[in-house]
C-alpha positions as CSV (number, residue, x, y, z in Angstrom):
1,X,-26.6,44.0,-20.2
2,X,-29.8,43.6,-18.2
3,X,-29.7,43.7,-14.4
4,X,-31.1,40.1,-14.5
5,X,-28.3,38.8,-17.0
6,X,-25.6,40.4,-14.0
7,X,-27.8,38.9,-11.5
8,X,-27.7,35.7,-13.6
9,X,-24.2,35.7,-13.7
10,X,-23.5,36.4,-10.1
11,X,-25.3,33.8,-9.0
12,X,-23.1,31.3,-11.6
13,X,-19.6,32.9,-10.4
14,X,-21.0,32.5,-6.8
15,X,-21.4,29.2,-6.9
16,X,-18.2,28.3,-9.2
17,X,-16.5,29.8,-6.4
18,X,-18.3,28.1,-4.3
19,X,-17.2,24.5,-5.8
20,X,-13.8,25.7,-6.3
21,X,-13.4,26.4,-2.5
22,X,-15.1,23.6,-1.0
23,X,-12.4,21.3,-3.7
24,X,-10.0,22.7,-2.0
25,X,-11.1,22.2,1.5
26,X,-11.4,18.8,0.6
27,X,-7.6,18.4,-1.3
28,X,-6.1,20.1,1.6
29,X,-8.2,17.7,4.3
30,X,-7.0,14.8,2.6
31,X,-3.3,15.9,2.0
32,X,-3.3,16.3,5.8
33,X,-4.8,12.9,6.3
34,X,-1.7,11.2,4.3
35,X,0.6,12.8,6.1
36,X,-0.4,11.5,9.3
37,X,-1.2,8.3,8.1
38,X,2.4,8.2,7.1
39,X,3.5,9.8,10.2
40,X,1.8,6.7,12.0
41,X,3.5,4.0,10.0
42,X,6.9,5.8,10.1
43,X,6.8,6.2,14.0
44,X,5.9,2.7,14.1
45,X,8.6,1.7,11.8
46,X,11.3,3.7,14.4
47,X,9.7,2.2,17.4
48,X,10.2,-1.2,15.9
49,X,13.6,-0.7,14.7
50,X,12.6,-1.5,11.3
51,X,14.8,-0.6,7.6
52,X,11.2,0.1,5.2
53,X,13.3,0.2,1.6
54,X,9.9,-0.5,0.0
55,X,6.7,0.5,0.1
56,X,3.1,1.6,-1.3
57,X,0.4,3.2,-0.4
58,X,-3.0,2.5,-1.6
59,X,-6.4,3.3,-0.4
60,X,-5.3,4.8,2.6
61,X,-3.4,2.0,3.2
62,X,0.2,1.5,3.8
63,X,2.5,-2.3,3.3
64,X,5.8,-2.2,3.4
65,X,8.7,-4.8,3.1
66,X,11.9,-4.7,5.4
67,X,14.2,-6.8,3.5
68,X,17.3,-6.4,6.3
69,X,15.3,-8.0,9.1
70,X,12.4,-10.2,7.1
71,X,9.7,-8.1,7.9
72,X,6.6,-7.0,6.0
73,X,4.7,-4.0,7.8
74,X,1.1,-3.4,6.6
75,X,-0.8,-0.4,8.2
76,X,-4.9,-1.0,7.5
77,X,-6.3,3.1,7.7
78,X,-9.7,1.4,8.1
79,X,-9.0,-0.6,11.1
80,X,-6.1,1.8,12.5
81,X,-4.4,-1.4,12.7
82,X,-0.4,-1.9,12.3
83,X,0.8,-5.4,11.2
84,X,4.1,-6.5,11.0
85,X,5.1,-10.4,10.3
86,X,8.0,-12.1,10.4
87,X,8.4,-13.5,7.0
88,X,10.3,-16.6,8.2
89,X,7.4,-17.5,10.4
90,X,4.8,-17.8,7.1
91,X,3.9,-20.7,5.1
92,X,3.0,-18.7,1.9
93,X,1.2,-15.1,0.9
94,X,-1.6,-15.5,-1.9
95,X,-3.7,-12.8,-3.5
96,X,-7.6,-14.2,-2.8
97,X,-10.6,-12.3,-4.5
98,X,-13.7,-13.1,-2.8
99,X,-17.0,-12.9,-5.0
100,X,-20.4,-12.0,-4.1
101,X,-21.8,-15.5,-5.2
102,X,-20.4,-17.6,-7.6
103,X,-19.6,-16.1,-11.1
104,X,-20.7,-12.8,-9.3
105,X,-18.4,-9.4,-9.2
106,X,-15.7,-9.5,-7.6
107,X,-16.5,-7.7,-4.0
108,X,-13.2,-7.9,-1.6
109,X,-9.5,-8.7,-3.1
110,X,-7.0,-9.1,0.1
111,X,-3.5,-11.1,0.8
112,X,-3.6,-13.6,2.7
113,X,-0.5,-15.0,4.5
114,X,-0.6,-18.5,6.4
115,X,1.8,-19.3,9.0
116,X,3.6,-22.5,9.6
117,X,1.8,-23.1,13.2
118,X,-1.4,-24.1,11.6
119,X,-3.0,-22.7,15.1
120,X,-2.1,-19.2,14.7
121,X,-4.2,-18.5,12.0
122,X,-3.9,-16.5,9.0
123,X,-2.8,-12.8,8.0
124,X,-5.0,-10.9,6.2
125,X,-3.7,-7.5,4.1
126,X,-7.1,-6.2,2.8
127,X,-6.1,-4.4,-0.8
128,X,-9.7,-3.5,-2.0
129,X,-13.4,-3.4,-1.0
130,X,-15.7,-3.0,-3.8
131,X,-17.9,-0.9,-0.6
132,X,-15.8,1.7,-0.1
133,X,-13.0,1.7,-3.1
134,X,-13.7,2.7,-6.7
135,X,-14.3,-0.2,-8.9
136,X,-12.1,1.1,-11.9
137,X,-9.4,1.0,-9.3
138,X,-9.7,-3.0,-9.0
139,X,-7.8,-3.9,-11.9
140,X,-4.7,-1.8,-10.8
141,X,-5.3,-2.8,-7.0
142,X,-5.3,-6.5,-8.1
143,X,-2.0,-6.2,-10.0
144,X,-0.4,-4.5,-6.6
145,X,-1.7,-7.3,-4.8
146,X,-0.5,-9.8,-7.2
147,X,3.4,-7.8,-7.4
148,X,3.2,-8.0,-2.8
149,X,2.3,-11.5,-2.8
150,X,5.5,-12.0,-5.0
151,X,8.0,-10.2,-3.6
152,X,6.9,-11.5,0.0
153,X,7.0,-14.9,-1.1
154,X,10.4,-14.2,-2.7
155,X,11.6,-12.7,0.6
156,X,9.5,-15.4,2.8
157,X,11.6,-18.2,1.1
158,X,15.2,-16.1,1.5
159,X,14.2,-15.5,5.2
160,X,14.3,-18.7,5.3
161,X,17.4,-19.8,3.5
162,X,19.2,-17.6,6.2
163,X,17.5,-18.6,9.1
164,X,18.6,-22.4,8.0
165,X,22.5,-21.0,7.4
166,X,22.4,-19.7,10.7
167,X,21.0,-23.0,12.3
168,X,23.5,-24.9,10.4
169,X,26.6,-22.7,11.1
């Protein structure tokens, strides 16, 4: 071999290298993210006194359900925000998908929970962002959406039933 076929290939190996170090940087970087991300939501979750039996993360966000007390816990990475709602004081949860104009792309898919007390507003559990998330993600992320909206309403309406057993007993 030449010197400028080694040269050639130096230069290639160098830069493979290269790529295959800065991947890892970036793997390890984001492994150490998650873990205090979910160092934050399970500190929370002891402060609070809270039994989390299920939850998801997603986008560097975090919901979980406490089905013990009727709470739902969500933890927005974006905002460094950390929600939790009683489930007996909401109306209903409902997956919306907010498009750019009408018949557009879809641009922002988020659950939003309305409480009773019209006043207070509503919840809002932001799933995706078609800014910042990967749009072959959206189809997934809208299903997850879709499955929380469920099982809070499920647990909304037994929150209920037990908070009118109580006031009856």
């Amino acid at each position: 071999m030449h010197t400028i076929e080694y040269i050639g290939l130096s230069i290639i190996v160098f830069f493979l290298l290269l790529a295959l170090s800065i991947s890892w940087v970036k793997r390890a970087n984001r492994k150490k993210l998650n873990r205090k991300l979910q160092r934050e939501f399970d500190d929370f979750v002891v402060e609070n006194d809270l039994t989390i039996d299920n939850k998801q993360r997603f986008n560097r966000n975090i919901i979980g359900i406490d089905r013990l007390n009727y709470v739902v816990v969500f933890f927005n990475n974006k905002s460094k925000d950390i929600q939790s709602v009683h489930l007996k004081d909401l109306q209903e949860c409902r997956v919306v998908k907010e498009k750019s104009e009408p018949g557009g792309h879809i641009h922002q898919i988020y659950l939003k929970c309305n409480y009773k007390q019209k006043e207070r507003g509503a919840v809002i559990f932001p799933f995706y962002n078609a800014y910042d998330d990967d749009l072959f993600m959206m189809m997934a992320i809208s299903k997850k959406a879709n499955n929380w909206a469920k099982r809070i309403n499920i647990f909304r309406e037994a929150a209920v039933l037990k908070n009118n057993q109580r006031l009856t007993a």
